[in-house]
N, C-alpha and C positions, 0 to 999 in steps of 0.2 A: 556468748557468741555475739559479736559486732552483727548488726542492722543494716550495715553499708558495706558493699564491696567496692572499690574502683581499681580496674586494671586496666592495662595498656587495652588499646582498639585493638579485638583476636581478627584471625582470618579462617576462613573456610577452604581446608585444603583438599576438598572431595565434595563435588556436588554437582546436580544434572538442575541445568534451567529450562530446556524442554526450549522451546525456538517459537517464532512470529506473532500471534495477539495472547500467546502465554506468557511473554516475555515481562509484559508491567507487572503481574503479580509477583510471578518467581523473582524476579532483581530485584524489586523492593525490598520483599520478602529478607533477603538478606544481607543488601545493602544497608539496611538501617541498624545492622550493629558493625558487620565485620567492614574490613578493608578492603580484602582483596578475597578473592574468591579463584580456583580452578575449579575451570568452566569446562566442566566430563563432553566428550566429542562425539557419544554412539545417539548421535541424530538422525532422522533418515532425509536425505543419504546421509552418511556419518563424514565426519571431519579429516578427511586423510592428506591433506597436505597445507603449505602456510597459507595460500591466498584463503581458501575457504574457510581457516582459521581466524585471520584477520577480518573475515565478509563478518563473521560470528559476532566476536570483537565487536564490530562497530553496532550491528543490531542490540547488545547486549548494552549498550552504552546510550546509544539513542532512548533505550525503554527505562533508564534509570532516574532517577529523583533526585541523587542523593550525590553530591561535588565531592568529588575525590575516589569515589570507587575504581578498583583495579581490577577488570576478568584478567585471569592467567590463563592462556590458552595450551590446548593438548592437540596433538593430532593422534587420529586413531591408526593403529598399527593393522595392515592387512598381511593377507599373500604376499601380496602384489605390493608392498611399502619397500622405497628405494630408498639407500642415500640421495639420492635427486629429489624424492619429496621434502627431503628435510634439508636442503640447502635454503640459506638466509634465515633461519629459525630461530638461529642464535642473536639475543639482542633485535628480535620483531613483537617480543609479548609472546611469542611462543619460547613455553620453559620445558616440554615435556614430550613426550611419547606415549601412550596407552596400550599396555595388553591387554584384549578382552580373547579367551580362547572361546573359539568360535561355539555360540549357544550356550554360554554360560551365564549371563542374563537378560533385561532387557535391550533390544536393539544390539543383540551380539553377533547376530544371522554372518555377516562383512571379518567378524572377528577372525585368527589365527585357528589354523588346524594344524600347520607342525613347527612347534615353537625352534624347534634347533634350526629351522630354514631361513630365519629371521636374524643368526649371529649377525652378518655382516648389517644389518640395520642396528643393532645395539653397538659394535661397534661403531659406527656413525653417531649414536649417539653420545656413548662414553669420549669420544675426540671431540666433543664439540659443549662437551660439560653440557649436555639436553638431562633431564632425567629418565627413569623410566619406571611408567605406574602400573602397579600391576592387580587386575582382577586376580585372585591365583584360586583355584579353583578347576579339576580336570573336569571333565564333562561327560567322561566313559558311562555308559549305560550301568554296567554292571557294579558301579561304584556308589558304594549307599552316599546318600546325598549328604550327610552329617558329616562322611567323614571325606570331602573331597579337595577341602582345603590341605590336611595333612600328606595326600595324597601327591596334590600338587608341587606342597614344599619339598617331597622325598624325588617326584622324578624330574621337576623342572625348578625350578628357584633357587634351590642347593645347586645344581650347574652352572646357573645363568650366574649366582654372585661368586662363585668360586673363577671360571672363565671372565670374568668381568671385573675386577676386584676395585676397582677405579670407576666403574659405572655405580652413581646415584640412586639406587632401589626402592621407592617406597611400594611394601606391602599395603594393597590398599583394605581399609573397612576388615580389618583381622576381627577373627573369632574364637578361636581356641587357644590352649594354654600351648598347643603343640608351636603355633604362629608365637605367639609371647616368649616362648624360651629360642627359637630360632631368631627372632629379632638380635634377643638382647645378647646370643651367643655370636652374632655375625659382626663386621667390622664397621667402622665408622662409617659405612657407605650405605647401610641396609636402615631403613625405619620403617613406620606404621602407624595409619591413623587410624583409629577406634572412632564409632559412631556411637550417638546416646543413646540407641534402641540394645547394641550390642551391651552396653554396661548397664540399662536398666533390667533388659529383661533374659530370659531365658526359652527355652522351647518349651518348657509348659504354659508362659504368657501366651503361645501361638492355639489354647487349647482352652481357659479358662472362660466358662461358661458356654462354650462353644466354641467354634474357629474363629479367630479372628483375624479377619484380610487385614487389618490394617498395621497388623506385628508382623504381617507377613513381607522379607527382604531378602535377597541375595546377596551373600551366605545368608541360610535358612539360622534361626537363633540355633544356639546349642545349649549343653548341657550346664547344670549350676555351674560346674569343677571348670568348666571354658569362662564363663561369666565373672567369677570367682579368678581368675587371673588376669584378665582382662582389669577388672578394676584395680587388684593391686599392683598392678605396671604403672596407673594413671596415680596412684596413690604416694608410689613410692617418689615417685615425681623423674622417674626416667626420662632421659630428654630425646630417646629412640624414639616417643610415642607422643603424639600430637593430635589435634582435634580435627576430621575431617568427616562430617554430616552425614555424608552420600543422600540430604536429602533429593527423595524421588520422588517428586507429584504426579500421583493419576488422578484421574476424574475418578470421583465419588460410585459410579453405577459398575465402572470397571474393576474397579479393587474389588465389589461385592459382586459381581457376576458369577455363574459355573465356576467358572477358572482360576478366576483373579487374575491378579500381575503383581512383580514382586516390587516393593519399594515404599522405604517411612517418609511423608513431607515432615521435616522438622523445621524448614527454615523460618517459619514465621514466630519460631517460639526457643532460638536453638542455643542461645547463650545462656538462657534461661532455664533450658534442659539441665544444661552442662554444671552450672552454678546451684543446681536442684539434687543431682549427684553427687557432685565434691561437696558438698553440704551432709548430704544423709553416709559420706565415706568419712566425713569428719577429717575433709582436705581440702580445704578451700584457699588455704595458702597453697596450694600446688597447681591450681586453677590456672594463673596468668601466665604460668612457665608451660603447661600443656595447648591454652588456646592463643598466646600472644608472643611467644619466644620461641618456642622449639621449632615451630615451621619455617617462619622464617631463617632460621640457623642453618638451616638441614636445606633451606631453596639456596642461602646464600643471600638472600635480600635482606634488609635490615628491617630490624623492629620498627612498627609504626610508637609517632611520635605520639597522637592523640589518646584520649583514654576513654572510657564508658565507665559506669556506674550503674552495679545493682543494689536494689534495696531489696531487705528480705522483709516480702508480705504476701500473704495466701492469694490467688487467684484463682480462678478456674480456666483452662485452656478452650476455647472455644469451639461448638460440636462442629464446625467448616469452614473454610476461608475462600472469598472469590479465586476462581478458575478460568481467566477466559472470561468473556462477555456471558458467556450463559452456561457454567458449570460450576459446583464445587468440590475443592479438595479437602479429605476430612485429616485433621495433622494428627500425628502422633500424640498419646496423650489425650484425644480428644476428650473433652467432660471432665476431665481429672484438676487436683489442685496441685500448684506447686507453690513454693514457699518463696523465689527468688523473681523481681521484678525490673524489667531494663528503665531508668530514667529517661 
């Protein structure tokens, strides 16, 4: 096995940077591998039209380090979202649209409660080549929580890309094998990115020696047989499925609180994750076409030109990473080693 990886500079096509004196850690965070990053909208108040998109944009740019980074921006989908919110979208930095149905994770309060009221907003979006991202996940009480992504796909997603067949779909942050075969059975318009907590672990990581808040993400992990497909979509090297983190940083006291909150920070470690996986899948030539190629394909922007270099050598991931002036966020992984090292 080669010592040296180098593939084209990846991008992160799912991830929350959390907004104002959180901004220099989160954008660093993942500005110093990828390119371009979409930059998730459920803020509070969340991002529901371009100006407030573009305000984001600049905040996100001002707190950056690093020449050349790209936020992608999203506007979050309500009720109350018109085609009039999405007019001049096209060609402003805003590439997308967001489903979050309403309560289905953090900052989703604003989200949709009836997805079919929103056709004529997807059409708006499908005439203007926008995409559209989708949490998919129903929220019904009576709906065991493991299985609500299938749930989702059977009474809403199967509509939306059958009515839509020309509108851009990515399923976001997929977890089961149920999401893996509906990807790869739908048309060139449907994709999906997979995070590294979804292909390293399972729901018994969310139990091992105790609970652990910091496995804990929305979708909740599932079962091996979900995990176990998940990997071999990234394996087989399908180019439906592409790398999108959904890292989510909370403060340290929060994630361990009664309750917790759902969501893995990976961005300070996340190329590395990824290159730590296709490693122990024995796929690491599938690697640059899952983090550096297929998203771009699937936005339509072109591959970045620059490239990165990992070396493989043992580390430890660190037990916290500044938060803010006076917090810490503990990343996924924390304490643990991984084999693969960014240059």
């Amino acid at each position: 096995m080669a010592d040296q990886l180098t593939i084209l500079k990846p991008d992160d096509w799912h991830l929350h940077f959390r907004d104002g004196v959180l901004l220099s850690d989160t954008v660093n965070a993942t500005a110093r591998c990828f390119q371009r990053a979409i930059a998730m909208p459920n803020l509070v108040p969340p991002i529901t039209n371009v100006k407030m998109a573009l305000d984001y944009r600049d905040r996100i740019l001002d707190s950056c380090e690093f020449n050349g980074f790209e936020p992608l921006m999203v506007i979050y989908l309500t009720d109350k979202t018109s085609a009039e919110d999405l007019k001049n979208a096209k060609g402003s930095g805003v590439v997308a649209g967001k489903l979050y149905p309403a309560g289905a994770t953090t900052n989703s309060s604003s989200g949709v409660t009836d997805i079919e009221n929103l056709y004529p907003v997807f059409e708006e979006l499908e005439k203007n080549d926008l995409l559209l991202l989708v949490h998919g996940e129903v929220t019904d009480s009576e709906v065991d929580v493991f299985d609500r992504e299938k749930v989702f796909i059977d009474q809403y997603l199967s509509k939306i890309t059958k009515n839509f067949p020309s509108l851009r779909v990515v399923f976001e942050h997929i977890t089961t094998k149920d999401s893996v075969e509906f990807v790869e059975s739908g048309n060139e318009n449907i994709a999906a990115t997979i995070t590294p907590q979804h292909l390293l672990f399972n729901r018994n990581d969310l139990f091992v020696g105790g609970i652990r808040p910091h496995n804990y993400c929305l979708p909740v992990l599932k079962r091996n047989v979900h995990q176990k497909a998940l990997q071999r979509s990234v394996k087989l090297g399908n180019k439906k499925f592409f790398l999108g983190t959904d890292s989510a940083p909370h403060e340290k006291s929060k994630k361990e609180s009664h309750c917790g909150c759902a969501g893995c920070y990976s961005a300070p470690i996340a190329i590395e994750l990824y290159a730590h996986i296709f490693d122990q899948l024995d796929a690491l030539d599938k690697l640059e076409g899952f983090a550096s190629q297929f998203g771009p394909d699937f936005y339509r922007l072109p591959r970045n030109q620059k490239t990165i270099t990992l070396v493989k050598e043992t580390w430890t991931v660190p037990n916290h990473f500044k938060f803010g002036p006076d917090h810490k966020v503990v990343p996924l992984m924390a304490g643990q080693e991984l084999n693969w090292k960014l240059i």
